[in-house]
PyMOL commands that place a pseudoatom at each C-alpha (Angstrom):
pseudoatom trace, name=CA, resn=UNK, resi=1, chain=A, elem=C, hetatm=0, pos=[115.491, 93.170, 96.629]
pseudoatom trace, name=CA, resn=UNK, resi=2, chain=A, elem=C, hetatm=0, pos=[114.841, 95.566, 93.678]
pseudoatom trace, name=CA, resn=UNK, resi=3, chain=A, elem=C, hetatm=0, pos=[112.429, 93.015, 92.475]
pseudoatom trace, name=CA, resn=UNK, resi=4, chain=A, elem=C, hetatm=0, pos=[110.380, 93.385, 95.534]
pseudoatom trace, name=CA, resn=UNK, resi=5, chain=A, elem=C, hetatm=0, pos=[110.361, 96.997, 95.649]
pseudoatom trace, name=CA, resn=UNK, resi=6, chain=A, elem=C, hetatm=0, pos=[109.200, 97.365, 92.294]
pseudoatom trace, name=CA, resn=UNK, resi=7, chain=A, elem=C, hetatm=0, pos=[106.265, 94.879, 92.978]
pseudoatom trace, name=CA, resn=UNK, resi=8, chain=A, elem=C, hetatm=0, pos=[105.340, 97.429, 95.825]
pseudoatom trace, name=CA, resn=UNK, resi=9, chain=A, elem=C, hetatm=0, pos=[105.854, 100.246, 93.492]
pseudoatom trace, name=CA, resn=UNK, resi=10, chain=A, elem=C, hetatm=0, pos=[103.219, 98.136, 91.181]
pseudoatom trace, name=CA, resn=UNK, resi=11, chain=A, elem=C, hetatm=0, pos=[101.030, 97.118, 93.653]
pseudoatom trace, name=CA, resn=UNK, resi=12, chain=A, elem=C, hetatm=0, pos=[100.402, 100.486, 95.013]
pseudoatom trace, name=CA, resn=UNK, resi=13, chain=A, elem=C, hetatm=0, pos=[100.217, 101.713, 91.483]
pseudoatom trace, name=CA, resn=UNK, resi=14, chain=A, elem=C, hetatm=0, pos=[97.811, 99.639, 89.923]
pseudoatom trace, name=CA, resn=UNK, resi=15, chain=A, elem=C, hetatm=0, pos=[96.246, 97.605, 93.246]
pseudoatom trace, name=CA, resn=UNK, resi=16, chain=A, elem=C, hetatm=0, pos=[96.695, 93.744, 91.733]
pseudoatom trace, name=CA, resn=UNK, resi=17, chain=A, elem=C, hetatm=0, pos=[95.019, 91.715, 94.705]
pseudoatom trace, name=CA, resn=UNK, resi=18, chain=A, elem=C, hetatm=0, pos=[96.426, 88.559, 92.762]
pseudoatom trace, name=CA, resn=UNK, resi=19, chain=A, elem=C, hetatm=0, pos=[99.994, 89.951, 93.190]
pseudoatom trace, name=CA, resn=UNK, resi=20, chain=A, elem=C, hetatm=0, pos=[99.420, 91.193, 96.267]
pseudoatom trace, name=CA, resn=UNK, resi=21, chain=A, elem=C, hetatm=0, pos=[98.742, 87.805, 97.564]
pseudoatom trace, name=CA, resn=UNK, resi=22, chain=A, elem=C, hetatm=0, pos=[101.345, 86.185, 95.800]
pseudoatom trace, name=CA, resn=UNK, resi=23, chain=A, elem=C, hetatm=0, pos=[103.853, 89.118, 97.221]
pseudoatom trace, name=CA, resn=UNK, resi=24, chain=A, elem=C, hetatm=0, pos=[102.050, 89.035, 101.163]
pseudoatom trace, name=CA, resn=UNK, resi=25, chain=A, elem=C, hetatm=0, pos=[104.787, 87.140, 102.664]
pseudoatom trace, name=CA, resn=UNK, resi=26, chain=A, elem=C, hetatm=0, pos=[107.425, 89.373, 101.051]
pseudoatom trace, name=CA, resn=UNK, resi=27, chain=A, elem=C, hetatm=0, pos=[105.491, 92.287, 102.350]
pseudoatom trace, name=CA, resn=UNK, resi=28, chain=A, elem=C, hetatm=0, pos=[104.961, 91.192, 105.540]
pseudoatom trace, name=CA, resn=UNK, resi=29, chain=A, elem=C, hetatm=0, pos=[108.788, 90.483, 105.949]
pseudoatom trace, name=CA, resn=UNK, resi=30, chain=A, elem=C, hetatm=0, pos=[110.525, 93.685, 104.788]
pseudoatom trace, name=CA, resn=UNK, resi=31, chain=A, elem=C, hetatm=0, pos=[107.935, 96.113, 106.323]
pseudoatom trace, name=CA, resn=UNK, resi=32, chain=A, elem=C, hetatm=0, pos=[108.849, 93.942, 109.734]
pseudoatom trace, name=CA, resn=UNK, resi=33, chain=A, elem=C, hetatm=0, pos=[112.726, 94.554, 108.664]
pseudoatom trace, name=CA, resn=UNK, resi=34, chain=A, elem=C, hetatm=0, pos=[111.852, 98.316, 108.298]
pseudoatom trace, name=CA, resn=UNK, resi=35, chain=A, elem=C, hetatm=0, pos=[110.094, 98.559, 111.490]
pseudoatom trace, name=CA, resn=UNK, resi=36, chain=A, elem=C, hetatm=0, pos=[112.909, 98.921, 113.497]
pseudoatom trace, name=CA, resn=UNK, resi=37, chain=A, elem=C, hetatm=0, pos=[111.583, 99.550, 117.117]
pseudoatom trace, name=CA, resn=UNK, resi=38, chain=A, elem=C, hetatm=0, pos=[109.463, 96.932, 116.668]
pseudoatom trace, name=CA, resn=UNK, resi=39, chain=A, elem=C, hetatm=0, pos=[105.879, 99.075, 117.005]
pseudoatom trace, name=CA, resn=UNK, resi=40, chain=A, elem=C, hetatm=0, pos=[104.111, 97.398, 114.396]
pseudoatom trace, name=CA, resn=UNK, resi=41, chain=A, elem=C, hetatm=0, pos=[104.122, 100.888, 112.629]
pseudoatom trace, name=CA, resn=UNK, resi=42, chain=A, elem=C, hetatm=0, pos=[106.117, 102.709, 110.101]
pseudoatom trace, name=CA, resn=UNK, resi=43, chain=A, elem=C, hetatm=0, pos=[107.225, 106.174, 110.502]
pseudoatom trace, name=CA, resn=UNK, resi=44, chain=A, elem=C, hetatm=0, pos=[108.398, 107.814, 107.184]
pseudoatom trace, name=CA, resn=UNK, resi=45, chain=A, elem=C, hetatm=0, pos=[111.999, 107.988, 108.446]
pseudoatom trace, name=CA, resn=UNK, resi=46, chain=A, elem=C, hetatm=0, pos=[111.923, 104.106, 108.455]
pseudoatom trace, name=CA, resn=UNK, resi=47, chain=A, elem=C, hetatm=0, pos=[110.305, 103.407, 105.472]
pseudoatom trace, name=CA, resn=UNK, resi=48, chain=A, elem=C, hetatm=0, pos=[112.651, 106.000, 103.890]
pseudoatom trace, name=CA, resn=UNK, resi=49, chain=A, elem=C, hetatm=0, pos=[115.522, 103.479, 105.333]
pseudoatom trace, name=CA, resn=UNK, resi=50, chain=A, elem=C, hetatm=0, pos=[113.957, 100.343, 104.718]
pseudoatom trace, name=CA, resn=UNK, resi=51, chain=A, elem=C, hetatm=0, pos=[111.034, 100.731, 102.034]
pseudoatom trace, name=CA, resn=UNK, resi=52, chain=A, elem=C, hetatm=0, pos=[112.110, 103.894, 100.225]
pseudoatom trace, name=CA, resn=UNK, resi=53, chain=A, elem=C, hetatm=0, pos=[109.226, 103.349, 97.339]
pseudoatom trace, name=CA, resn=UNK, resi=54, chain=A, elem=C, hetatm=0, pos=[106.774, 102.957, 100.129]
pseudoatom trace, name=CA, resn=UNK, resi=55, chain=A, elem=C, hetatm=0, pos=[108.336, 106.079, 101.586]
pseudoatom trace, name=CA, resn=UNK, resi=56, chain=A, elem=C, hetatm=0, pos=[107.449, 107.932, 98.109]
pseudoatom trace, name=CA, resn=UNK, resi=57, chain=A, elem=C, hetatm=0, pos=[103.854, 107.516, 98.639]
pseudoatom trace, name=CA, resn=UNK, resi=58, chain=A, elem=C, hetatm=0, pos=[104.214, 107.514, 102.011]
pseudoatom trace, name=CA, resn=UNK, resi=59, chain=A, elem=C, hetatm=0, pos=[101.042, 110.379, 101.677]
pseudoatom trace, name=CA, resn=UNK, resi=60, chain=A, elem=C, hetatm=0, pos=[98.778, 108.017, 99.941]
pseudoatom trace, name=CA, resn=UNK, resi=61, chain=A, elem=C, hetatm=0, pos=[99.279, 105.302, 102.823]
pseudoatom trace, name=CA, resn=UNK, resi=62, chain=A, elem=C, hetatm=0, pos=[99.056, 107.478, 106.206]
pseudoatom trace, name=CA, resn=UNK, resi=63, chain=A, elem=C, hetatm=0, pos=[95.708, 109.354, 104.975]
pseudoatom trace, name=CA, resn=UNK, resi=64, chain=A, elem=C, hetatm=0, pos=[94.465, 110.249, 108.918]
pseudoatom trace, name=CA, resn=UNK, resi=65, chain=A, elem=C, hetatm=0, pos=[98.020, 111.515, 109.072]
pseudoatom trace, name=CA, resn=UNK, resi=66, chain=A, elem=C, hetatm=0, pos=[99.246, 110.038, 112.100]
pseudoatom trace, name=CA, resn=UNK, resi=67, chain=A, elem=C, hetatm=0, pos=[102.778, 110.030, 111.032]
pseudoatom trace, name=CA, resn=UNK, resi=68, chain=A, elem=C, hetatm=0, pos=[103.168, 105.839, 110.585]
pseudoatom trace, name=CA, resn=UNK, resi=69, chain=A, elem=C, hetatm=0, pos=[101.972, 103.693, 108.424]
pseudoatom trace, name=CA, resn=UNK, resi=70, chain=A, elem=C, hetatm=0, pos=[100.831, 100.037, 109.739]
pseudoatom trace, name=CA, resn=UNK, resi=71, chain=A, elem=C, hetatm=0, pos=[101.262, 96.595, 107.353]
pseudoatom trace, name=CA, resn=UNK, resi=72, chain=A, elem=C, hetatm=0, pos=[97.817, 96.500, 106.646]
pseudoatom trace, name=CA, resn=UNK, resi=73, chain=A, elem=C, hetatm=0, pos=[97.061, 100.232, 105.941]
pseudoatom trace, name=CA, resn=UNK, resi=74, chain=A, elem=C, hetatm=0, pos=[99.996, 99.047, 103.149]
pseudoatom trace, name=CA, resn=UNK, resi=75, chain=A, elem=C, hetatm=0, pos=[97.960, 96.390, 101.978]
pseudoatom trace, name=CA, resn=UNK, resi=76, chain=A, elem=C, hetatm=0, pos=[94.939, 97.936, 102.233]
pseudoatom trace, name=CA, resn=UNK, resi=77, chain=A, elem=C, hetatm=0, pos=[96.239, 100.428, 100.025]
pseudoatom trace, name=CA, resn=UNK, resi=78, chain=A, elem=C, hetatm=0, pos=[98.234, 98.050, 97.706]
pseudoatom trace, name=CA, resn=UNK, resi=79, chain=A, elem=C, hetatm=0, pos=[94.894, 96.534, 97.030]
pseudoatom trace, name=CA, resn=UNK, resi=80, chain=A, elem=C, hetatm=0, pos=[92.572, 99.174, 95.874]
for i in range(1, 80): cmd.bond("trace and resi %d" % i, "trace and resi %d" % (i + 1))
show_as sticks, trace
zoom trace
């Protein structure tokens, strides 16, 4: 588990699509765990609960501020 939040942590911090891909099914799986209702979106109480070095850039992520992050705004910014 910390393994896979620290290739987050990387990911966001230096935007390796090669990792990325290699890490998508990972991703895909704990931001699904995280999203508890279900919603397809992640508020930053959840990813504090479930994701809590996504919830540290939580800012970056949700830049329209809307209050949730989705799995591909994580990618999205995981990438660049």
């Amino acid at each position: 588990m910390k393994s896979f939040f620290n290739a987050v942590a990387l990911l966001l911090a230096i935007g390796s699509t090669a990792a990325l891909a290699a890490d998508a099914a990972e991703i895909d799986s704990h931001f699904k765990a995280a999203d508890k209702n279900g919603d397809g979106k992640l508020t930053l109480d959840e990813a504090k609960a479930g994701m809590p070095r996504v919830a540290k850039v939580f800012d970056k992520i949700d830049t329209e501020k809307k209050g949730y992050i989705t799995l591909d705004q994580l990618k999205a910014k995981a990438m660049h």
